[in-house]
N, CA, C and O atoms as a GROMACS GRO file, in nm:
protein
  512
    1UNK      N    1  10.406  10.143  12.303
    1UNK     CA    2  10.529  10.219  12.326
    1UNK      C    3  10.564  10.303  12.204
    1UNK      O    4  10.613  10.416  12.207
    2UNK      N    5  10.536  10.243  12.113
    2UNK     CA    6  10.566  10.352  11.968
    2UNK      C    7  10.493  10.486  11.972
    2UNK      O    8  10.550  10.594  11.958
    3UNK      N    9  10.351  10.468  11.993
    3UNK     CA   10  10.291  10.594  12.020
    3UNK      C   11  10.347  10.696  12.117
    3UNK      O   12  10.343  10.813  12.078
    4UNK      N   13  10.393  10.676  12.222
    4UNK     CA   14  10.475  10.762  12.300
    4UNK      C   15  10.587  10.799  12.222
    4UNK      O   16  10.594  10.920  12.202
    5UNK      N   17  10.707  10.705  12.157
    5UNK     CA   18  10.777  10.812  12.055
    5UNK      C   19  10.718  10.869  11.972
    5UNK      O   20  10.766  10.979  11.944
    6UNK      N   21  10.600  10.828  11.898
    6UNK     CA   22  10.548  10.919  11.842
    6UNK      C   23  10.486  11.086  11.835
    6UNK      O   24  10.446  11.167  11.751
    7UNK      N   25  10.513  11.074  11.998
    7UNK     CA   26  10.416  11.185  12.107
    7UNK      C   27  10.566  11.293  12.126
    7UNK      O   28  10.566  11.416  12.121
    8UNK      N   29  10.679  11.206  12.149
    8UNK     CA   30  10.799  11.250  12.191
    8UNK      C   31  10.835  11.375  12.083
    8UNK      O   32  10.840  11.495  12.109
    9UNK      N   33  10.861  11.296  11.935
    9UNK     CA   34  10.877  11.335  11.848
    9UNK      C   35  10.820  11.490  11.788
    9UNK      O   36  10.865  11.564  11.701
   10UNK      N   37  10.703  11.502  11.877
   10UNK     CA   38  10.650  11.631  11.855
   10UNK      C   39  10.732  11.715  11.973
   10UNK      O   40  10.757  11.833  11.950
   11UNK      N   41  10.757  11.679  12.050
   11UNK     CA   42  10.818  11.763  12.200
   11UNK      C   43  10.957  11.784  12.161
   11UNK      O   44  11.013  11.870  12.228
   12UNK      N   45  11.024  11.731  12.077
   12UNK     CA   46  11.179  11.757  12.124
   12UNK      C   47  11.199  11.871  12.025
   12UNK      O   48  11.310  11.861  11.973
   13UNK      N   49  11.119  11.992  11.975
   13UNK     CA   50  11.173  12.116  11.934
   13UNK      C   51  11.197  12.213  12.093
   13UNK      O   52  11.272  12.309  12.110
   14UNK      N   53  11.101  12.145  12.197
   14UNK     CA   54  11.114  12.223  12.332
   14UNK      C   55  11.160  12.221  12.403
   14UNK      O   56  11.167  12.305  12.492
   15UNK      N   57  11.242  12.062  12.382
   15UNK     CA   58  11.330  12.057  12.496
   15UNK      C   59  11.388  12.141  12.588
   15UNK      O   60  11.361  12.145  12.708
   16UNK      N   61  11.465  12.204  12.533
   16UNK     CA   62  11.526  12.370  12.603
   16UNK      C   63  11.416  12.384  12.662
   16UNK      O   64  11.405  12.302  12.754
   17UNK      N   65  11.308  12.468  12.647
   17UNK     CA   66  11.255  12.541  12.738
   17UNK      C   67  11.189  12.416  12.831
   17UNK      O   68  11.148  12.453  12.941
   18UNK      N   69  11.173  12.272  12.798
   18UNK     CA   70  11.115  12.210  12.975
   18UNK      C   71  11.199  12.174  13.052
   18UNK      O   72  11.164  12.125  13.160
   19UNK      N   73  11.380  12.193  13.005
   19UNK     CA   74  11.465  12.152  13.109
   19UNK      C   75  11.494  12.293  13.133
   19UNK      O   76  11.617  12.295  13.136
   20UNK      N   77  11.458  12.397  13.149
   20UNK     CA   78  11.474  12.549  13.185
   20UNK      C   79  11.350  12.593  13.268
   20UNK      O   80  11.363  12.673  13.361
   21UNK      N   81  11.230  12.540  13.233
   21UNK     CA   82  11.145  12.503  13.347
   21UNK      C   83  11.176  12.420  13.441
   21UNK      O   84  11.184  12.458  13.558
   22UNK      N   85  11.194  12.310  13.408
   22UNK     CA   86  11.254  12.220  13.542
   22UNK      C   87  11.361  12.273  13.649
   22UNK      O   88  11.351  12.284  13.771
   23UNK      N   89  11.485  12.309  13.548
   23UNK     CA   90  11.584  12.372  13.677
   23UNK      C   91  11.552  12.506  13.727
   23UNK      O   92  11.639  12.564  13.792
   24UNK      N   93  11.439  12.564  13.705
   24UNK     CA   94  11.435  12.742  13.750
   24UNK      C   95  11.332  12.730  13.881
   24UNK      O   96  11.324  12.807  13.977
   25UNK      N   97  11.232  12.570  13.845
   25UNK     CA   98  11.155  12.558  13.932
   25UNK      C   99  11.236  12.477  14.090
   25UNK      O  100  11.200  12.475  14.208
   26UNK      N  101  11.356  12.417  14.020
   26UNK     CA  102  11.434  12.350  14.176
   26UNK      C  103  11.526  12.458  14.225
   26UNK      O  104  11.583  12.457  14.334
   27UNK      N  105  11.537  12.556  14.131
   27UNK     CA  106  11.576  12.700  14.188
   27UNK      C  107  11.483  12.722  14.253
   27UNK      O  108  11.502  12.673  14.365
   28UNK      N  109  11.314  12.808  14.241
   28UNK     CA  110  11.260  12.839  14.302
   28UNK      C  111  11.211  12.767  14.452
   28UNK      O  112  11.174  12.831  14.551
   29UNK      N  113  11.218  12.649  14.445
   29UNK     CA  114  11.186  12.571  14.553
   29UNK      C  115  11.285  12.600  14.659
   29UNK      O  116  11.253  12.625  14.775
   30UNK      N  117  11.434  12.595  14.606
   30UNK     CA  118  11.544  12.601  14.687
   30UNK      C  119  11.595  12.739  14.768
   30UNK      O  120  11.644  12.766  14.878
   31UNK      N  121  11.557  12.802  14.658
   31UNK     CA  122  11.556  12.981  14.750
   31UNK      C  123  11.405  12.995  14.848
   31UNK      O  124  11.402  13.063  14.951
   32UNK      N  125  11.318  12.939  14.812
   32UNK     CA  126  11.217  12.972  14.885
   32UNK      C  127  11.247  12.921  15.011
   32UNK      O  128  11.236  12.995  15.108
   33UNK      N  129  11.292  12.778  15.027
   33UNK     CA  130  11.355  12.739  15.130
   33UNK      C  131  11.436  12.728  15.224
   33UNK      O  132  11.430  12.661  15.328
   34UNK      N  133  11.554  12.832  15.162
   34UNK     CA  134  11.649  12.888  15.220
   34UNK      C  135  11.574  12.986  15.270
   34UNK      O  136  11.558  12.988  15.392
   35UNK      N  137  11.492  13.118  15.164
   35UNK     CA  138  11.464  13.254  15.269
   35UNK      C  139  11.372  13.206  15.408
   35UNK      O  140  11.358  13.281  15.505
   36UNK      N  141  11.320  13.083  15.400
   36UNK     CA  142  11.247  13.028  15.565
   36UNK      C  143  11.290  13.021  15.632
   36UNK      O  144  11.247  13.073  15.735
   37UNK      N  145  11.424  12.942  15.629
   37UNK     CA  146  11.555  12.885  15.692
   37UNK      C  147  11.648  13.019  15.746
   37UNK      O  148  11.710  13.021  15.852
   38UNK      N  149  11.642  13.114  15.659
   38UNK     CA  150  11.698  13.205  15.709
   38UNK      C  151  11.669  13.312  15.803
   38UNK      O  152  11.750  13.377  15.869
   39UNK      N  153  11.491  13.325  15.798
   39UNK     CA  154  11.458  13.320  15.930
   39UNK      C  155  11.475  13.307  16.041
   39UNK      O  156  11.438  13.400  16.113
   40UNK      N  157  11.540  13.186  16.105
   40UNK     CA  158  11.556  13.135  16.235
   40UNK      C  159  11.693  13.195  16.293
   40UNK      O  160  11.715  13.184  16.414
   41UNK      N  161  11.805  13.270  16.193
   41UNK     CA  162  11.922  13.343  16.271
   41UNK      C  163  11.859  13.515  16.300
   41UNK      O  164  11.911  13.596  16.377
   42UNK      N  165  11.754  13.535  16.228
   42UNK     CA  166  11.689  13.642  16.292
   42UNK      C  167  11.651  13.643  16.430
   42UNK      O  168  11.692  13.714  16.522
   43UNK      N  169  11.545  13.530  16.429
   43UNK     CA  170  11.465  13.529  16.532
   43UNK      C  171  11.539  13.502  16.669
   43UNK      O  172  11.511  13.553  16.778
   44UNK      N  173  11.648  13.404  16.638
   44UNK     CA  174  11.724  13.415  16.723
   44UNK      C  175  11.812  13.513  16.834
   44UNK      O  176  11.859  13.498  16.947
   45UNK      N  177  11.806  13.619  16.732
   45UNK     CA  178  11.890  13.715  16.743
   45UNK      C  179  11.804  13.776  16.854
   45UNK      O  180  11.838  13.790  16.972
   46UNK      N  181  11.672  13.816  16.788
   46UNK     CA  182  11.614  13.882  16.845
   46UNK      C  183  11.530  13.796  17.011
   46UNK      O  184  11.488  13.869  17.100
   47UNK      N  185  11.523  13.690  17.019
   47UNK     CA  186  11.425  13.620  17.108
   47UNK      C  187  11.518  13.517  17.202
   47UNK      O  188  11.500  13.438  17.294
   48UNK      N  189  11.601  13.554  17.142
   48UNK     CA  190  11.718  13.417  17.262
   48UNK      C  191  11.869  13.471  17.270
   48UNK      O  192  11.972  13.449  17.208
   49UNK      N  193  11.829  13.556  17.381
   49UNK     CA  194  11.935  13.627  17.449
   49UNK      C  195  12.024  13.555  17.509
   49UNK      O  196  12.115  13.623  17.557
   50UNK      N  197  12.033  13.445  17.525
   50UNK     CA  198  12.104  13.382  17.627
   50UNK      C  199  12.194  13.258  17.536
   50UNK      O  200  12.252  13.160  17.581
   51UNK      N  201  12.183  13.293  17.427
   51UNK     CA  202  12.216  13.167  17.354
   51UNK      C  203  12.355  13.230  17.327
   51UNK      O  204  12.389  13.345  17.301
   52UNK      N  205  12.460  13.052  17.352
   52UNK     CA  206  12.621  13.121  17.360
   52UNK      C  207  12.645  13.082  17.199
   52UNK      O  208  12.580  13.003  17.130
   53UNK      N  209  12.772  13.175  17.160
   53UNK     CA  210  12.797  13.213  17.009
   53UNK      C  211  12.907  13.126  17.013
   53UNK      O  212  12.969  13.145  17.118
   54UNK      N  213  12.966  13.022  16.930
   54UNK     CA  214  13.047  12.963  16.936
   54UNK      C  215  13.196  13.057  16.883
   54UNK      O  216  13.220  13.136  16.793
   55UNK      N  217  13.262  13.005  16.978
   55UNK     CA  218  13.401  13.107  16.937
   55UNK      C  219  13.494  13.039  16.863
   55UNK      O  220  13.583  13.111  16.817
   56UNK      N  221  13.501  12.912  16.835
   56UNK     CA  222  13.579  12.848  16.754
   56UNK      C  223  13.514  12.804  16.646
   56UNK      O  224  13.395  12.784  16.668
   57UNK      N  225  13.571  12.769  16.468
   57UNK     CA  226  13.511  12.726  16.407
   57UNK      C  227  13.442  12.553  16.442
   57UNK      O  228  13.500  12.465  16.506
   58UNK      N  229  13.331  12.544  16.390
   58UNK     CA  230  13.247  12.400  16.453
   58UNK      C  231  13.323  12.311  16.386
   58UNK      O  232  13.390  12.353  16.292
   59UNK      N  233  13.329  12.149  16.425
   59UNK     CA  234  13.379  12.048  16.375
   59UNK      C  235  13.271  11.966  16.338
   59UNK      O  236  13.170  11.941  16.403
   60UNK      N  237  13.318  11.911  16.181
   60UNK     CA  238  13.163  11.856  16.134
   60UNK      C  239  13.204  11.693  16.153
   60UNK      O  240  13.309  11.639  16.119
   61UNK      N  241  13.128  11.656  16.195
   61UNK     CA  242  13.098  11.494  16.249
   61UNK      C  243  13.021  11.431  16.205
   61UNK      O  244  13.001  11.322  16.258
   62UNK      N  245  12.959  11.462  16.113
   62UNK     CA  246  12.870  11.300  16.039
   62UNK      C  247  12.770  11.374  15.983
   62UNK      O  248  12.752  11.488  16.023
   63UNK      N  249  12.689  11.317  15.878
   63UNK     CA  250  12.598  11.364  15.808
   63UNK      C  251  12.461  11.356  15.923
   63UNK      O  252  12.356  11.399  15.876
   64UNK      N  253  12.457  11.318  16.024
   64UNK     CA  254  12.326  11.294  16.144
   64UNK      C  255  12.345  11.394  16.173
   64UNK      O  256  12.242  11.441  16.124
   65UNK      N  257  12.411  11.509  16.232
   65UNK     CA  258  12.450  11.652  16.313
   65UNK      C  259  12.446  11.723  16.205
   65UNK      O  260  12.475  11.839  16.234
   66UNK      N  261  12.417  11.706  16.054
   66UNK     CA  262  12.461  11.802  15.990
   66UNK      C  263  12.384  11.956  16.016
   66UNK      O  264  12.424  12.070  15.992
   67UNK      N  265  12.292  11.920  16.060
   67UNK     CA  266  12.236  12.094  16.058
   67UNK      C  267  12.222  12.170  16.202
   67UNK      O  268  12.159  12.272  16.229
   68UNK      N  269  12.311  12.075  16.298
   68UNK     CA  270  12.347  12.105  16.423
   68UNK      C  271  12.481  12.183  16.379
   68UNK      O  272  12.510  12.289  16.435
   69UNK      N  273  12.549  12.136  16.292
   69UNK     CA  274  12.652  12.166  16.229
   69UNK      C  275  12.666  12.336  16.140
   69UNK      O  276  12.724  12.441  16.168
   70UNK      N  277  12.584  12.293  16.032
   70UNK     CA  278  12.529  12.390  15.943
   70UNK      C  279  12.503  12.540  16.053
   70UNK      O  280  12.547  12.653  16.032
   71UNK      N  281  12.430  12.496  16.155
   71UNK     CA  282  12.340  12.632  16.262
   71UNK      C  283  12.454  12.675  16.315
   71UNK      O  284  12.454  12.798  16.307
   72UNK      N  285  12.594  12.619  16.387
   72UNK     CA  286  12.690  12.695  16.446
   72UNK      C  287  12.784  12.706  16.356
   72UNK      O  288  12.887  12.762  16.394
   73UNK      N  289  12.781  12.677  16.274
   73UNK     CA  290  12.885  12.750  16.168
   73UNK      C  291  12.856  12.856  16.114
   73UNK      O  292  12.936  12.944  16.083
   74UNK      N  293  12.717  12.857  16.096
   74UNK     CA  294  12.658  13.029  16.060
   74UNK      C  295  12.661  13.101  16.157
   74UNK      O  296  12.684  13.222  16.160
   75UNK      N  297  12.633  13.010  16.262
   75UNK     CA  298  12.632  13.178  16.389
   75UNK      C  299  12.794  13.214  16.395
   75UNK      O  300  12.827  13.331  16.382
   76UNK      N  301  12.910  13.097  16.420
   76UNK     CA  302  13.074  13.148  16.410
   76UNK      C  303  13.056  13.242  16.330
   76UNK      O  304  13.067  13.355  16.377
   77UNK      N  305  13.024  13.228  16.183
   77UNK     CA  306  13.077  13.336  16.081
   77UNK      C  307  12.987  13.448  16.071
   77UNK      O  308  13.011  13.537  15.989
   78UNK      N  309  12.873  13.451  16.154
   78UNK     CA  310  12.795  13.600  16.163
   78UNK      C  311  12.850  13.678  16.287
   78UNK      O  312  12.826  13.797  16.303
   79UNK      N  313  12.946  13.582  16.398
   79UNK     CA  314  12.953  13.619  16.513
   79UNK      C  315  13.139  13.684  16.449
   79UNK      O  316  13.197  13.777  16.505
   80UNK      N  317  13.181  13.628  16.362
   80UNK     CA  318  13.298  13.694  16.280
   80UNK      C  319  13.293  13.763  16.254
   80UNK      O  320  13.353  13.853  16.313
   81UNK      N  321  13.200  13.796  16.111
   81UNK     CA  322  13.129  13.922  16.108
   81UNK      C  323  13.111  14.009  16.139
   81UNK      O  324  13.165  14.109  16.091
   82UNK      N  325  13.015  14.010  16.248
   82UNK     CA  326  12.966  14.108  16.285
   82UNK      C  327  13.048  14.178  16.429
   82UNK      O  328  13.035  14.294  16.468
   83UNK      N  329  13.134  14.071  16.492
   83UNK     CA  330  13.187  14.113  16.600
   83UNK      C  331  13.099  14.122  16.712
   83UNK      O  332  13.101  14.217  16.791
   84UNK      N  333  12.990  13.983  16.721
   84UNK     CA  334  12.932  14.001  16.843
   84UNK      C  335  12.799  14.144  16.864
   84UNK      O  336  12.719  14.171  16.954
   85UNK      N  337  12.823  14.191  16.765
   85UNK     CA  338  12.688  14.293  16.787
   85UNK      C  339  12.572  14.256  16.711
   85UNK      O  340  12.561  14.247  16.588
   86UNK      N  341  12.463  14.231  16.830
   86UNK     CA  342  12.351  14.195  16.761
   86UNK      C  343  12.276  14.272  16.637
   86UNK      O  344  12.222  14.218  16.540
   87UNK      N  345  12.285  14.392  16.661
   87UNK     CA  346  12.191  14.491  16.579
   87UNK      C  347  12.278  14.502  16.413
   87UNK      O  348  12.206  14.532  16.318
   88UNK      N  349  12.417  14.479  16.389
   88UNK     CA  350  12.476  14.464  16.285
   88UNK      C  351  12.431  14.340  16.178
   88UNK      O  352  12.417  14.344  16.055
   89UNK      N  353  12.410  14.208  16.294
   89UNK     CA  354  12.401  14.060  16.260
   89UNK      C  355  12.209  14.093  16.260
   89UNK      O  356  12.159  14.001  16.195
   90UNK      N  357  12.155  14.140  16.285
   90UNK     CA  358  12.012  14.160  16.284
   90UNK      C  359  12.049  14.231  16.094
   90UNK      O  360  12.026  14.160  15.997
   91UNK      N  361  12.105  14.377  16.081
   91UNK     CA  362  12.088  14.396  15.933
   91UNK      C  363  12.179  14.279  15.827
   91UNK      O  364  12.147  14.284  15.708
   92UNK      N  365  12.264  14.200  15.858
   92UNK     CA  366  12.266  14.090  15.732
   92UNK      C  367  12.202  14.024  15.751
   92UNK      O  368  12.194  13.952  15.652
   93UNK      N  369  12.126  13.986  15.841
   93UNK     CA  370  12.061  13.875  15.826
   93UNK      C  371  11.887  13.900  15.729
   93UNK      O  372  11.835  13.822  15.650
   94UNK      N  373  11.834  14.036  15.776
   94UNK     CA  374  11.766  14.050  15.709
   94UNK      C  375  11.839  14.088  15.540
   94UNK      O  376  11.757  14.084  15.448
   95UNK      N  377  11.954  14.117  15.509
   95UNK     CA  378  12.018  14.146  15.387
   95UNK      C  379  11.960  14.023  15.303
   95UNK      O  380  11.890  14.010  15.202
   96UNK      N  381  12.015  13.952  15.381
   96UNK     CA  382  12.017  13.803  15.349
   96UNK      C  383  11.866  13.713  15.297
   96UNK      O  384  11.839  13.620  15.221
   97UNK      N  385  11.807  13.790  15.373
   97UNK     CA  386  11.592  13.724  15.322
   97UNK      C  387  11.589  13.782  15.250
   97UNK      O  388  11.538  13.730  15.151
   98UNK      N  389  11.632  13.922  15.233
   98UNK     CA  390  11.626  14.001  15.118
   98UNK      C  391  11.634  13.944  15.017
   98UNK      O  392  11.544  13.905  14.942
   99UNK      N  393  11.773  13.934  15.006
   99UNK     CA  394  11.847  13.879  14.857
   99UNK      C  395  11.727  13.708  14.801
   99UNK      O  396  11.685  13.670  14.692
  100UNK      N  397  11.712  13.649  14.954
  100UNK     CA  398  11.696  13.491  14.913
  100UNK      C  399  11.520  13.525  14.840
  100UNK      O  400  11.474  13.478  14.737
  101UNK      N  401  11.472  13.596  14.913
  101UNK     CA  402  11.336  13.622  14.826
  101UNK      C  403  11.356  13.705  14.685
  101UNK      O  404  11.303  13.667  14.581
  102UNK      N  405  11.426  13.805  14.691
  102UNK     CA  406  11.443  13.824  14.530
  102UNK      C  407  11.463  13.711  14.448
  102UNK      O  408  11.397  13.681  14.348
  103UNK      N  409  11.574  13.641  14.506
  103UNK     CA  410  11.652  13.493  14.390
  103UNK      C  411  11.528  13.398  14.383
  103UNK      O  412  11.508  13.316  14.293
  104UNK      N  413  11.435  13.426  14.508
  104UNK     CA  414  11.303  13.275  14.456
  104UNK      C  415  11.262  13.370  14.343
  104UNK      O  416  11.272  13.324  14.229
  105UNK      N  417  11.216  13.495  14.356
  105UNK     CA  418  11.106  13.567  14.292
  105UNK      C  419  11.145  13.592  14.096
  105UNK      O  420  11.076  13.620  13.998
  106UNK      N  421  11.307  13.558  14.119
  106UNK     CA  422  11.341  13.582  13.972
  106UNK      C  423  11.335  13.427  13.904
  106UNK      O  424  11.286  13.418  13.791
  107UNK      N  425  11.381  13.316  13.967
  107UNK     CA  426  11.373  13.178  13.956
  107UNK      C  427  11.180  13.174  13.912
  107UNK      O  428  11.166  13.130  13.798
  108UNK      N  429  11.079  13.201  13.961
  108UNK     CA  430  10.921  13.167  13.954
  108UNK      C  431  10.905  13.240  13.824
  108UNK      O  432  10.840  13.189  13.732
  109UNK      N  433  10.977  13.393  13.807
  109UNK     CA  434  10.936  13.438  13.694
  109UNK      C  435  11.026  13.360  13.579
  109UNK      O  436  10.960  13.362  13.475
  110UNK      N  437  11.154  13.291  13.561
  110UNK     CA  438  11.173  13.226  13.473
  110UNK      C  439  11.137  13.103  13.391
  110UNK      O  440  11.144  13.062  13.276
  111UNK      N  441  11.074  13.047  13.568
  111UNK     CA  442  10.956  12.924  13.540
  111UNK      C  443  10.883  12.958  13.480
  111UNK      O  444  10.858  12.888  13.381
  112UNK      N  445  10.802  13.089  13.502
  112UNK     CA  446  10.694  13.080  13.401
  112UNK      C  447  10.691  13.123  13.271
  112UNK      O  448  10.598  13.100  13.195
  113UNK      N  449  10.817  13.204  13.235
  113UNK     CA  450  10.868  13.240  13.125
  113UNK      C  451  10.907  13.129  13.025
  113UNK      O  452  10.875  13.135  12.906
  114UNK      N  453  10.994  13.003  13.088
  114UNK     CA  454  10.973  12.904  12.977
  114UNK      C  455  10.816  12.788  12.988
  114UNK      O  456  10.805  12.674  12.944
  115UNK      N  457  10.746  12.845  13.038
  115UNK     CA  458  10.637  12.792  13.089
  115UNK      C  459  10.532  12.795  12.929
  115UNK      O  460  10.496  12.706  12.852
  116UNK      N  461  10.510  12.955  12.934
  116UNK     CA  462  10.498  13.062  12.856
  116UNK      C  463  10.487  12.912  12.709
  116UNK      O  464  10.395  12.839  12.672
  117UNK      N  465  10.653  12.930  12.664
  117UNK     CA  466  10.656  12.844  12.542
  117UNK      C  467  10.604  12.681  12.527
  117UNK      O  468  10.526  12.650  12.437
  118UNK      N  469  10.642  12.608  12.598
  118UNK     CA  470  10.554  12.511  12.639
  118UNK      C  471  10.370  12.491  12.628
  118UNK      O  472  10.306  12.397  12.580
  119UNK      N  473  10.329  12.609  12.687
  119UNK     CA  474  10.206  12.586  12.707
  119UNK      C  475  10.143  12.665  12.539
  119UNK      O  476  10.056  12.597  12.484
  120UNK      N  477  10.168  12.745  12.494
  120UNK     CA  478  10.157  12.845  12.361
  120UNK      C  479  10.209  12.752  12.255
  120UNK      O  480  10.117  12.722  12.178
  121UNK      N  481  10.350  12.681  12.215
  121UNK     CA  482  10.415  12.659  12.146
  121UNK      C  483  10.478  12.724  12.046
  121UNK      O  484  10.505  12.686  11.932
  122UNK      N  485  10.504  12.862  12.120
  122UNK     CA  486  10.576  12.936  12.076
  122UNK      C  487  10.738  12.899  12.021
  122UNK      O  488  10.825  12.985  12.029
  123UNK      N  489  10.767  12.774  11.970
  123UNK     CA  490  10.923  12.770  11.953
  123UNK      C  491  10.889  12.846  11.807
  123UNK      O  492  10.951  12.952  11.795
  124UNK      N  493  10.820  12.818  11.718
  124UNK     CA  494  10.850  12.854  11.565
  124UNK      C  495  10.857  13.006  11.589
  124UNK      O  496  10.939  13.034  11.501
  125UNK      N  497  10.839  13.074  11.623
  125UNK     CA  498  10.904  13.241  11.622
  125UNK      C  499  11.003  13.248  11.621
  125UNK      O  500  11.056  13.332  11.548
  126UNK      N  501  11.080  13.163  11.703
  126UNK     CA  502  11.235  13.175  11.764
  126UNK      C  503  11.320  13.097  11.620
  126UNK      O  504  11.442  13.088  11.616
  127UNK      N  505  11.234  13.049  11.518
  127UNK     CA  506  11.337  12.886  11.475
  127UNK      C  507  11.397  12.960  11.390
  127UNK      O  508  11.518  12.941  11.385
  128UNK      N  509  11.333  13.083  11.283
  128UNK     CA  510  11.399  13.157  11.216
  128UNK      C  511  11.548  13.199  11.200
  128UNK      O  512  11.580  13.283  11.116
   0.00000   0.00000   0.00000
């Protein structure tokens, strides 16, 4: 066990940059996952004509329904929104993949930016 602090002891000038890797990468995971997710009010839009828009806000009932929950609360507030017109709720929604793929794409480049120092050991430039 000493040898591992011993090992430590060399790592903690980097700290910063592997907990800036760590959270940029549960950023990137999390936008990537959202712009998928956000998908399905497109497709909807476009492929299921028949599907009714809830007119009242949804009532949330338990963490088991939650994304029965989550799905008509987005359509209420796109159907707020947009006022019922598909082709309006078709451009935020693509607004919306938009934005969520930029936010993964800037999150991957920050990962690898403190990646960068980590793997180089670039802190002594900065210690000055």
């Amino acid at each position: 066990m000493n040898h591992f602090y011993n090992i430590l002891r060399y790592a903690k000038p980097y700290k910063n940059f592997a907990i800036g890797h760590i959270i940029a990468n549960v950023f990137y995971a999390l936008f990537g996952t959202l712009s998928f997710i956000a998908l399905k009010p497109m497709l909807d839009v476009i492929f299921d004509a028949k599907k009714v828009v809830p007119t009242s806000k949804p009532v949330y009932t338990g963490i088991m329904k939650l994304g029965e929950y989550a799905e008509n609360y987005l359509a209420f507030e796109m159907n707020q929104l947009t006022g019922g017109d598909n082709a309006k709720a078709l451009v935020y929604v693509v607004g919306l993949i938009i934005v969520m793929f930029f936010l993964k794409n800037i999150a991957g480049y920050l990962a690898n930016y403190f990646l960068v120092f980590l793997r180089n050991g670039g802190y002594s430039r900065f210690k000055k």
